[in-house]
C-alpha positions as CSV (number, residue, x, y, z in Angstrom):
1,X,61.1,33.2,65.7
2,X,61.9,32.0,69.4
3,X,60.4,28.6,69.7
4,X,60.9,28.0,73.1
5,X,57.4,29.5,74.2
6,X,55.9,26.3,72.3
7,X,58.1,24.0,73.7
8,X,58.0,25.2,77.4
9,X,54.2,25.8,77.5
10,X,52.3,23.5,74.6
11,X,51.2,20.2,75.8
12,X,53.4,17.1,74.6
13,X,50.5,16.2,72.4
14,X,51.5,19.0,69.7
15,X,52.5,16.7,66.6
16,X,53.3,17.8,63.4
17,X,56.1,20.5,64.4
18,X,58.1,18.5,65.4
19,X,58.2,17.0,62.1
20,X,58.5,20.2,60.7
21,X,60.6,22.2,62.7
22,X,60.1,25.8,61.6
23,X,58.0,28.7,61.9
24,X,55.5,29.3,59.2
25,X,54.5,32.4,58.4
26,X,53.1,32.4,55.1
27,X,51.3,30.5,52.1
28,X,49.6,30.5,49.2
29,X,48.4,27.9,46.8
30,X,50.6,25.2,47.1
31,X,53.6,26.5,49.1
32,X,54.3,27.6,52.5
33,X,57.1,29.8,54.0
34,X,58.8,30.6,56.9
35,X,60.3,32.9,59.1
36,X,63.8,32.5,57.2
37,X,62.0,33.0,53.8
38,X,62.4,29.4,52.7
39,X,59.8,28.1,50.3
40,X,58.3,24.1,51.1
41,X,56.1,22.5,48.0
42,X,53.0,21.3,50.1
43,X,52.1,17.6,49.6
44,X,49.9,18.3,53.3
45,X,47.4,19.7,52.2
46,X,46.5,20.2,55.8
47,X,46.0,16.5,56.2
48,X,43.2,16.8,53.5
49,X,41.5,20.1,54.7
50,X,43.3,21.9,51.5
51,X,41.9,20.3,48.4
52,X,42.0,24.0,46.9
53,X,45.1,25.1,48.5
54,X,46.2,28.0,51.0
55,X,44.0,30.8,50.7
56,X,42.5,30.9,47.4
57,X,41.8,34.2,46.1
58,X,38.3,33.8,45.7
59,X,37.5,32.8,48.8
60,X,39.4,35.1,50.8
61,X,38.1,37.7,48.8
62,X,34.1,36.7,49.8
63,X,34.5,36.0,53.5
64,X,36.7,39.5,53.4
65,X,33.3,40.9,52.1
66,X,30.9,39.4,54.2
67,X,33.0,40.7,57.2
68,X,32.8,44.0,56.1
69,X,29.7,43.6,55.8
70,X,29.1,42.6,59.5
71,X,27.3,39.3,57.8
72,X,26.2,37.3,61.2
73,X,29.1,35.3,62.8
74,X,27.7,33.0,64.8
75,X,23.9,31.9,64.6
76,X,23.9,28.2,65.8
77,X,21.4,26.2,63.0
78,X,19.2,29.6,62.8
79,X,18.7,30.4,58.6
80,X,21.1,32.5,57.0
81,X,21.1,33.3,53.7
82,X,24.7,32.0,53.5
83,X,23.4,28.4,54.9
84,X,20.5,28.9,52.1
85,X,23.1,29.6,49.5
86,X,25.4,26.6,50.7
87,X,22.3,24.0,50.4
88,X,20.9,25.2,47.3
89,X,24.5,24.9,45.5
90,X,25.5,21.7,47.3
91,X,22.1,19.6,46.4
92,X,21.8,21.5,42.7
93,X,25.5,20.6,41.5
94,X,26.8,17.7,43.9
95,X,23.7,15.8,45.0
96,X,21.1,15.7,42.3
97,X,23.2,15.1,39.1
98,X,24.6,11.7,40.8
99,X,21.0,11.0,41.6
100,X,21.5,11.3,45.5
101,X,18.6,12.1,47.7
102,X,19.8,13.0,51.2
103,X,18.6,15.2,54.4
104,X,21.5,17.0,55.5
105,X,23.0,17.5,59.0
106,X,25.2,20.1,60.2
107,X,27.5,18.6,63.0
108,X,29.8,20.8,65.2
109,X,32.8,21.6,63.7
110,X,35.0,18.6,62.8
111,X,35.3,15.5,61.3
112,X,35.4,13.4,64.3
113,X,31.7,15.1,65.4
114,X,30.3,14.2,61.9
115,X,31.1,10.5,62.7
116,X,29.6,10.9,66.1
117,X,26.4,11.8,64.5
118,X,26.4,9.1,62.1
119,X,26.8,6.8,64.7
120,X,24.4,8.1,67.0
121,X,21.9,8.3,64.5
122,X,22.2,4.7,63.4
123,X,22.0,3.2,67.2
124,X,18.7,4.8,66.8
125,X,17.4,3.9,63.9
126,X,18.2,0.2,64.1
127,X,17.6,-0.3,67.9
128,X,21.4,-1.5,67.9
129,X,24.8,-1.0,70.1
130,X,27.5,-2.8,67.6
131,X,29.6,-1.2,64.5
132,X,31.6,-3.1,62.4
133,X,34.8,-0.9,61.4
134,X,37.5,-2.5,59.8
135,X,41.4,-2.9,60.8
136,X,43.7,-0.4,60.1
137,X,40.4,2.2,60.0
138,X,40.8,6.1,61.6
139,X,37.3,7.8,62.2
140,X,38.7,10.3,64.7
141,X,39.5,11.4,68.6
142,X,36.3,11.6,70.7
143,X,35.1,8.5,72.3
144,X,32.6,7.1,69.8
145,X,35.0,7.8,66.9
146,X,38.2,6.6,68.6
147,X,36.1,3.2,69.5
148,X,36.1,2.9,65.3
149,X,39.8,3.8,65.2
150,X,42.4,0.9,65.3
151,X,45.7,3.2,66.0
152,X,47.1,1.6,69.0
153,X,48.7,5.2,70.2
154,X,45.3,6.9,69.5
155,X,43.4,4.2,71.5
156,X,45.5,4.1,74.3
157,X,45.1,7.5,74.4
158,X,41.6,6.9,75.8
159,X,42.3,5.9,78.8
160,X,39.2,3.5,79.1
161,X,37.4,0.6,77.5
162,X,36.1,1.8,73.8
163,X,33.0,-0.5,73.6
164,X,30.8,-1.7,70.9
165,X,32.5,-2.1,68.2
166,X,34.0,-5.2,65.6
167,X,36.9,-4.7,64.2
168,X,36.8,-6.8,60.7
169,X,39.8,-7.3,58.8
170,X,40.1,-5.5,56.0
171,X,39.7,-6.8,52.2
172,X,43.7,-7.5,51.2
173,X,45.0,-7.8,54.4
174,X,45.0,-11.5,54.7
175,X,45.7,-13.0,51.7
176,X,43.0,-15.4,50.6
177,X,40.6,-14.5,53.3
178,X,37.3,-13.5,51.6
179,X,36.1,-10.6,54.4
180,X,32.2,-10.5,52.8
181,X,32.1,-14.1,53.5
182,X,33.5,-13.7,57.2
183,X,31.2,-11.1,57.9
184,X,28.6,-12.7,56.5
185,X,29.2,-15.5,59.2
186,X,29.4,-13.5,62.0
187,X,26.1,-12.5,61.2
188,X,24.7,-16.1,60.6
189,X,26.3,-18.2,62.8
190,X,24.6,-19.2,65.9
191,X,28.2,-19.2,67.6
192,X,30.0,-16.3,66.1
193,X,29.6,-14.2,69.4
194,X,29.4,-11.1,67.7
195,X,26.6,-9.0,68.0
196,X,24.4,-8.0,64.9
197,X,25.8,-4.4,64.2
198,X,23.7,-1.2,63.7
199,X,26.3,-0.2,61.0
200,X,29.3,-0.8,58.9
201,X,31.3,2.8,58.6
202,X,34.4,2.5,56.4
203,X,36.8,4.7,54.5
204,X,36.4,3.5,51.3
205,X,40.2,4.8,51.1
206,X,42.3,4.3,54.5
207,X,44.1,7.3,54.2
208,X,46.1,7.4,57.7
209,X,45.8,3.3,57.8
210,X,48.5,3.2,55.0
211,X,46.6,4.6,52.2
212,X,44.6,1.1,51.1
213,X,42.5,1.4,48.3
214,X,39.5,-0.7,48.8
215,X,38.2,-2.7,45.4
216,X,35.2,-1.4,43.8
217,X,33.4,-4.9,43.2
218,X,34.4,-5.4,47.5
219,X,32.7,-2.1,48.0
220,X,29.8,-3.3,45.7
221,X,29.8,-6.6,47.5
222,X,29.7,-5.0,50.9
223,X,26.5,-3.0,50.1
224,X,24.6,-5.9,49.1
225,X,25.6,-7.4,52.4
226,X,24.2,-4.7,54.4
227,X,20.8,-4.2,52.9
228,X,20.6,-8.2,53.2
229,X,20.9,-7.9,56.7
230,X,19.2,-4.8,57.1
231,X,22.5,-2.9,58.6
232,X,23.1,0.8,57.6
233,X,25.9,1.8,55.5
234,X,28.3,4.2,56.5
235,X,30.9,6.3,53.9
236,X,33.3,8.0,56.0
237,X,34.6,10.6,53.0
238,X,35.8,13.3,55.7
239,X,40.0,12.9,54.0
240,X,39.0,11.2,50.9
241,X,35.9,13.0,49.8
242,X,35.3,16.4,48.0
243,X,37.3,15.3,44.7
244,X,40.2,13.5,46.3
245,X,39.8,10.1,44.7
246,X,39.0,11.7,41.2
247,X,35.5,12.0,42.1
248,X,33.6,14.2,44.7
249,X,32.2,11.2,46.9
250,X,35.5,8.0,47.1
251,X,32.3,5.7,46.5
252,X,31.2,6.8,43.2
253,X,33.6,4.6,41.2
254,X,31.8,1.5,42.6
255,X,28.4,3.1,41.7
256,X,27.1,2.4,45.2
257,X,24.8,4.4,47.7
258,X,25.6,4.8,51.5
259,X,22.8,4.8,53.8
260,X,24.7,7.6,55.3
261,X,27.7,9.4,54.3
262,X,30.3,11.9,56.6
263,X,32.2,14.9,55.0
264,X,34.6,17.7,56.8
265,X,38.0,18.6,56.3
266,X,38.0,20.3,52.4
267,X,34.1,21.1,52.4
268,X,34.7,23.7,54.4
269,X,37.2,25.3,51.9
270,X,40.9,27.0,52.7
271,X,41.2,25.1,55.9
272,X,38.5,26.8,57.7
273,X,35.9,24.0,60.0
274,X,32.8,22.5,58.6
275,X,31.7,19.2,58.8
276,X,28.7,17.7,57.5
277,X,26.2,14.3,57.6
278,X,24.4,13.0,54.8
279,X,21.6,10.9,55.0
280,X,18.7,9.0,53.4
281,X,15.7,11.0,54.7
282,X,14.0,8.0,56.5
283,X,16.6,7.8,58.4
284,X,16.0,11.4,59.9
285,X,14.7,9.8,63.0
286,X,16.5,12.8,65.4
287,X,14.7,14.8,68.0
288,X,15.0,18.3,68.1
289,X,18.3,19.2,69.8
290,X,19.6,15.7,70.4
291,X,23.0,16.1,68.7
292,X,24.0,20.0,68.8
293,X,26.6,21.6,68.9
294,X,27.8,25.3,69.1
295,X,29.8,26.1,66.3
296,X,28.2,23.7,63.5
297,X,27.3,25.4,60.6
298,X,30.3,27.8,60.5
299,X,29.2,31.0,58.4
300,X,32.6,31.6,57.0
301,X,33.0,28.2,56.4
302,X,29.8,27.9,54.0
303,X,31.2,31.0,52.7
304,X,34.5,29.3,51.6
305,X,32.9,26.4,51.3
306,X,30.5,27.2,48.5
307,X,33.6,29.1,46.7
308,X,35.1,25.8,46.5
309,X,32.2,23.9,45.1
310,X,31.9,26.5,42.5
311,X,35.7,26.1,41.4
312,X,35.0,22.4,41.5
313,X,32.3,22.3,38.9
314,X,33.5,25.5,36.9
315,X,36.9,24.8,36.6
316,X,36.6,20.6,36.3
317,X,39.0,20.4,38.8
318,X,37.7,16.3,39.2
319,X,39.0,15.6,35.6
320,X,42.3,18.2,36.7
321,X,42.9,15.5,39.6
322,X,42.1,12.3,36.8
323,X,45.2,14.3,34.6
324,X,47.5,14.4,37.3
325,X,47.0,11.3,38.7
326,X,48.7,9.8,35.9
327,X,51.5,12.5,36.6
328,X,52.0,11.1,40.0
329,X,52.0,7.0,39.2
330,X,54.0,7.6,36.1
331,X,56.5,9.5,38.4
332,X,56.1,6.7,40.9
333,X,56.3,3.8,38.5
334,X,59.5,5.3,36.5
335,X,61.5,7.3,38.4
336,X,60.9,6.5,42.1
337,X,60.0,2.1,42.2
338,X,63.4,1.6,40.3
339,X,65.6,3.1,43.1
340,X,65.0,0.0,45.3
341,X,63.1,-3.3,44.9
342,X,61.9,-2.5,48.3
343,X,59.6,0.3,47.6
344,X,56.1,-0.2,47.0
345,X,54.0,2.8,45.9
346,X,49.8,2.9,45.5
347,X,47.0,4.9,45.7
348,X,44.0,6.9,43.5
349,X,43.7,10.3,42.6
350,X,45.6,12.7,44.1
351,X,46.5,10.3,47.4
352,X,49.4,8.2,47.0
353,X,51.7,6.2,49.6
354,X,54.9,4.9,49.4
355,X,55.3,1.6,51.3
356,X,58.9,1.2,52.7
357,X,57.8,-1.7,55.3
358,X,60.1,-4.2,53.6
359,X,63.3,-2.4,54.8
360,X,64.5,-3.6,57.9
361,X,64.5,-0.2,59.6
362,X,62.6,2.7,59.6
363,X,63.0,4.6,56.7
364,X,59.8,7.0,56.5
365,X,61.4,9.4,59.4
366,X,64.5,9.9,57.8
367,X,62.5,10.3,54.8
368,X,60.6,13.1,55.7
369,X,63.1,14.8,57.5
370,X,65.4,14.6,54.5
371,X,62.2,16.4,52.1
372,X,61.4,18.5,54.5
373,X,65.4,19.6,54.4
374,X,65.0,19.8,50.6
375,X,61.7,22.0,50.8
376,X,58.9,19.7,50.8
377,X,56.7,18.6,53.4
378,X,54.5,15.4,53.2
379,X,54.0,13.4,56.5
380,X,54.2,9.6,57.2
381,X,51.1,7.4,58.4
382,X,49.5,3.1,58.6
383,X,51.1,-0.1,60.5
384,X,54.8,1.7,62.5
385,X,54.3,4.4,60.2
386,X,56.2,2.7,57.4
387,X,54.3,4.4,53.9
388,X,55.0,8.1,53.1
389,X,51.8,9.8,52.4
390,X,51.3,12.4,49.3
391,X,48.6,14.4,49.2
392,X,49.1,17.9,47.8
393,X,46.5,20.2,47.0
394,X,44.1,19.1,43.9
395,X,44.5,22.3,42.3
396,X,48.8,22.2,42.2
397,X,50.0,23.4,39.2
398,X,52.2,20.5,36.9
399,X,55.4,22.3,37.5
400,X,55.2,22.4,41.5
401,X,53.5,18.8,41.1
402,X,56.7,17.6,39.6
403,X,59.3,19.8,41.7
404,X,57.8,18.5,45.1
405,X,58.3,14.6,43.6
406,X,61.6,15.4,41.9
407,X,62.2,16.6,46.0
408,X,61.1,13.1,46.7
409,X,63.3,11.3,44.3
410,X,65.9,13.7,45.6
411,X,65.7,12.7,49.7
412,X,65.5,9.2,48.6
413,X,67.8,8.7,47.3
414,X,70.4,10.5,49.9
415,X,68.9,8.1,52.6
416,X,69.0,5.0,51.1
C-alpha cells in the first residue's frame, strides 16, 4: 500500500507507525499481518486494550448478531438490555465474589475520560483542589489527566500551566527514602506548603513509567494513610486491570479497597471503547448530567465486553496468565539476563520490561526495530524510553508466547 497519503496529510502527532512501518491488514488472536503477507507475534496488545486478542470469535460472532439484528447503536445512558446484561455479569462474577460494593459510572469513551471523572468526583466530595500522583505516573491526554501525568513530552504538549497536583516520588525511586513517611509530612507539617489533597490516584503498576511494580505491603501502607487523613483513594487499573497482573483488579494482591477505581482499555473487549468508574456508593455525590458524555456506554462495547468477562471466568484465563508468567521470567531470567550484565528485566503477570538504561546509548530503538524486522512487535516506554515493554495478549498460546521471546533473544542479540 502507498503510504504517502499518511505521511503527506496525518498530523505529525501519529506515533506508533512509525515504529512499525507497514501496512496492516489483518489479525487474529495473537498475530497481525500486512499488506506483503508477513506474520508479526503481538506483544502490543493494543497498548493493553487486547487482553483477549484480535477479534475473538466469540465476540465478533455476538456484536455480528446484534447488528443484524438492528440492536440500538447509540442510546446515551438510556437502559438497554445489553447495559442490563453488562451490569448484572460484571457485579455477579467480578464485584461480589471479592466482596466489592461499588456504584458504577459510565464515562465517555476512553481511559483518559474515566480519570476525569474520578477526579472530578473527588474535588466534590472532599471540598478539595490538590491530587497527589506520583513520579513517573501516566493517567492520560486531557487536561485534568495530563496534570497527573509526569511525561515531559506529554506535558509540554499542553501548552499551559497543569495545576493542582503533587507529584510524590514514587516507592523505589530514591533509595532509602520511606515515601509513606514523606507524605505523611506533607500532610502534618505546618511548613510543608502543600496543600491537603482530595485524592491520591496511582497505577498500582506504572506500565508506560517503565513498568514499576509497586510493593504490596506499600500499597497496604498507602491505604491506611489515606483513610487517616480522610483522602480518597484512587486505583487507576485502565492498562493494568481486567486480569493483567494475574488478577482482575492490580490491587487485589495487597488485599486493599480503593475508594474509587478506573477501568477502560480491555473492558471493552477486542479493542472496541469502553471505559468505566467504580465507586463506593457514598461517594455518588453527582448531579444529574454533570459529567456526560456522548458515546459512554458503547453498545457494542458491552457486547464485547461481557464476551470477555465470560471467557475470563469460564476459561480461568487469571490462573492461564499466573502459568505463563513463569514462562516469561524463566525466559527472562535464563535465556535473555545472561546476554549482558547490563540488562535488567521485571514485571507481574503478563507485563514485563526490560531495563537497558545502564548502556551508555540507546538501545530500546534499535531494539524494536530489530524485532519488528524479525516479526514481532512490542513498543518501548519510562525515563528516555530506556525499558522494552512486553505485553501480549493474556490468552497467547505457549508456542507463539515463546516464538515472539525467542524473536526477542534473537534481535538482541544482533544489536548488542
Amino acid at each position: 500500500m502507498n503510504t504517502s497519503v499518511f505521511e503527506t496529510y496525518e498530523s505529525n502527532v501519529r506515533s506508533y507507525c512509525r515504529s512499525f512501518p507497514t501496512t496492516f491488514v489483518k489479525a487474529k488472536g495473537a498475530l497481525m499481518f500486512d499488506d506483503q503477507g508477513k506474520e508479526y507475534v503481538d506483544f502490543f496488545a493494543g497498548a493493553g486494550a487486547l487482553n483477549y486478542g484480535h477479534n475473538p470469535d466469540y465476540m465478533v460472532e455476538r456484536m455480528i448478531a446484534y447488528l443484524q439484528n438492528d440492536g440500538i447503536m447509540h442510546s446515551m445512558d438510556m437502559y438497554t438490555p445489553v447495559k442490563e446484561e453488562f451490569l448484572n455479569y460484571f457485579i455477579q462474577n467480578i464485584l461480589e465474589p471479592r466482596g466489592l460494593n461499588y456504584k458504577i459510572q459510565f464515562a465517555g469513551p476512553t481511559g483518559t475520560n474515566a480519570v476525569e471523572s474520578a477526579i472530578k468526583l473527588a474535588r466534590i466530595n472532599k471540598g478539595r483542589q490538590n491530587i497527589f500522583a506520583f513520579m513517573g505516573a501516566f493517567h492520560g491526554m486531557t487536561m485534568g489527566s495530563l496534570a497527573l501525568t509526569t511525561d515531559r513530552c506529554s506535558r509540554d504538549g499542553a501548552g499551559q500551566i497543569l495545576p493542582n497536583v503533587t507529584h510524590i516520588p514514587a516507592p523505589g525511586m530514591f533509595p532509602g527514602l520511606d515515601t509513606i513517611a514523606y507524605m505523611e509530612t506533607l500532610l502534618t507539617d505546618d511548613h510543608s506548603g502543600v496543600e491537603k489533597p482530595a485524592a491520591v490516584i496511582l497505577e498500582t503498576v506504572q506500565a508506560d513509567g517503565g513498568i514499576n511494580v509497586f510493593p504490596a505491603d506499600w500499597l497496604v501502607q498507602l491505604r491506611d494513610l489515606c483513610t487517616r487523613h480522610d483522602i480518597l483513594l484512587i486505583v487507576d487499573d485502565i492498562q493494568v486491570g481486567n486480569g493483567r497482573t494475574g488478577t482482575f483488579f492490580s490491587f487485589e494482591r495487597a488485599g486493599i479497597v480503593p475508594d474509587m477505581v478506573t477501568i477502560s482499555k480491555s473492558i471493552g473487549g477486542c479493542g472496541m471503547p469502553l471505559s468505566m468508574v467504580l465507586f463506593k456508593p457514598e461517594l455518588d455525590k453527582w448531579e444529574p448530567g454533570q459529567h456526560t458524555g456522548t458515546f459512554r456506554g458503547n453498545q457494542l462495547s458491552l457486547i464485547a465486553g461481557k464476551a470477555g468477562l465470560e471467557k475470563m471466568v469460564n476459561d480461568n484465563v487469571l490462573g492461564e496468565v499466573k502459568r505463563k508468567e513463569a514462562i516469561v521470567e524463566a525466559f527472562l531470567r535464563d535465556e535473555i539476563a545472561p546476554l549482558d550484565s547490563r540488562i535488567c528485566y521485571r514485571g507481574i503477570g503478563l507485563m514485563w520490561g526490560l531495563d537497558m538504561s545502564k548502556f551508555d546509548r540507546d538501545m530500546t530503538k534499535p531494539l524494536i526495530a530489530a524485532c519488528f524486522k524479525n516479526g514481532m512487535i512490542c513498543e518501548r516506554v519510562g525515563r528516555d524510553n530506556a525499558v522494552l515493554k512486553l505485553m501480549p495478549p493474556l490468552v497467547i498460546p505457549d508456542d507463539q508466547l515463546l516464538r515472539g521471546l525467542n524473536i526477542l533473544k534473537k534481535s538482541l542479540q544482533e544489536i548488542l
